[in-house]
C-alpha positions as CSV (number, residue, x, y, z in Angstrom):
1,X,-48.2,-9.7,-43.9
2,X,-47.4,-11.9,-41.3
3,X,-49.9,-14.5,-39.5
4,X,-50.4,-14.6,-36.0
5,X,-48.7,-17.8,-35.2
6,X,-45.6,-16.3,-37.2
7,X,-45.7,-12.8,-35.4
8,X,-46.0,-15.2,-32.2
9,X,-42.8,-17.1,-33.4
10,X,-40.7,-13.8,-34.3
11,X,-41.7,-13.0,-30.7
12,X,-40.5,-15.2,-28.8
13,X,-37.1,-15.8,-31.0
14,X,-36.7,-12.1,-30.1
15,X,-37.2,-12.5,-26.5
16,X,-34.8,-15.8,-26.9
17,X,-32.2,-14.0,-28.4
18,X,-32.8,-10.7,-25.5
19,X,-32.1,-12.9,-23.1
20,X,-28.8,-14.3,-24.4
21,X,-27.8,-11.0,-24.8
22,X,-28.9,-9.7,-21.6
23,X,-26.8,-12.8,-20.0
24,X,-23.8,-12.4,-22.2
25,X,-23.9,-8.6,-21.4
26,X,-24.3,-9.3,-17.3
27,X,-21.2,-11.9,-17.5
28,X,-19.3,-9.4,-19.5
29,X,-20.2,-6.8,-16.9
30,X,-18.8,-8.9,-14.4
31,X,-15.6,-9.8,-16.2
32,X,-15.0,-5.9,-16.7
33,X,-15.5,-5.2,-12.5
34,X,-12.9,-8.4,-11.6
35,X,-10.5,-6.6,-14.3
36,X,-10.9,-3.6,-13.4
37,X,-10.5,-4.1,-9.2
38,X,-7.4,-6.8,-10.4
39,X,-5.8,-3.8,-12.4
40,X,-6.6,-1.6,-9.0
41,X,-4.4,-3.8,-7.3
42,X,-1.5,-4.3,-9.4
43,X,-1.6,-0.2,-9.9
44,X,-1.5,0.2,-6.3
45,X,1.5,-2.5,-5.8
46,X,3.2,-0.8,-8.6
47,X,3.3,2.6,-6.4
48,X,4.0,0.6,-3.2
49,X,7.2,-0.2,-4.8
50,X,8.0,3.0,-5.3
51,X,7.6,3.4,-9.0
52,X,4.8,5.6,-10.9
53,X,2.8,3.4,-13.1
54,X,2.3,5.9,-15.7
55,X,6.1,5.9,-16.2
56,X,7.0,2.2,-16.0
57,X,8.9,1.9,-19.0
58,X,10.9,5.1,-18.1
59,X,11.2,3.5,-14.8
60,X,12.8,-0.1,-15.7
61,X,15.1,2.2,-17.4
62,X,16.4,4.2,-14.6
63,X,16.2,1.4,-12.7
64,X,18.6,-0.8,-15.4
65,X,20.6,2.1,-15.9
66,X,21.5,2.0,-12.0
67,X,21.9,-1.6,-11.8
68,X,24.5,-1.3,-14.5
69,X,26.4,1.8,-12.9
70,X,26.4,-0.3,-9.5
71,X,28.1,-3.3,-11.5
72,X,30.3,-1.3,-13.1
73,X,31.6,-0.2,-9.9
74,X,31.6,-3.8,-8.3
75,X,33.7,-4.6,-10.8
76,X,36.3,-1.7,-11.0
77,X,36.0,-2.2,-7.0
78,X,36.9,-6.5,-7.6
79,X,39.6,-5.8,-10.1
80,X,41.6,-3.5,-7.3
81,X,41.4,-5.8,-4.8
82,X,42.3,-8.8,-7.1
83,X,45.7,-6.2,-8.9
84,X,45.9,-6.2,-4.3
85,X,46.1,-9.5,-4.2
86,X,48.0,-10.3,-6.8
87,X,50.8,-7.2,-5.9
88,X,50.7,-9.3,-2.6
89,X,51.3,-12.6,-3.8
90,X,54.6,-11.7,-6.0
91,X,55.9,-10.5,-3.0
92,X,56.5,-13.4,-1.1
């Protein structure tokens, strides 16, 4: 059996180590909110730019696949008018 001055000292190292948690718990709660509201945001400028966020690797994709298709054509485009050019030049 415990004394009293040890059931006093088990007390108060379990209110010592309650409060830490309490306090580590609160800043943690805090953390989560700012994540959470900063996720919000990018999930919001994410569908102002036209994409859906639940798709976004789908979406780069689509989005590289078009980028290549409209280079692709640039070029084919460039290398007509440069066979153009060139047609012109031996003519002189």
């Amino acid at each position: 059996m415990r004394t009293p001055e040890e059931i006093k000292a088990k007390i108060a190292d379990l209110q010592t180590r309650h409060e830490a948690v309490t306090t580590r718990r609160a800043s943690l709660g805090g953390q989560l909110h700012a994540k959470k509201e900063e996720l919000a945001t990018i999930i919001q400028e994410v569908r102002e730019a036209g994409y859906d966020p639940k798709n976004l690797p789908g979406e780069r994709d689509k989005a590289q696949q078009e980028l290549e298709d409209l280079i692709e054509e640039f070029e084919q485009k460039l290398a007509a008018v440069e066979e153009a050019l060139s047609a012109f030049d031996s003519k002189k």
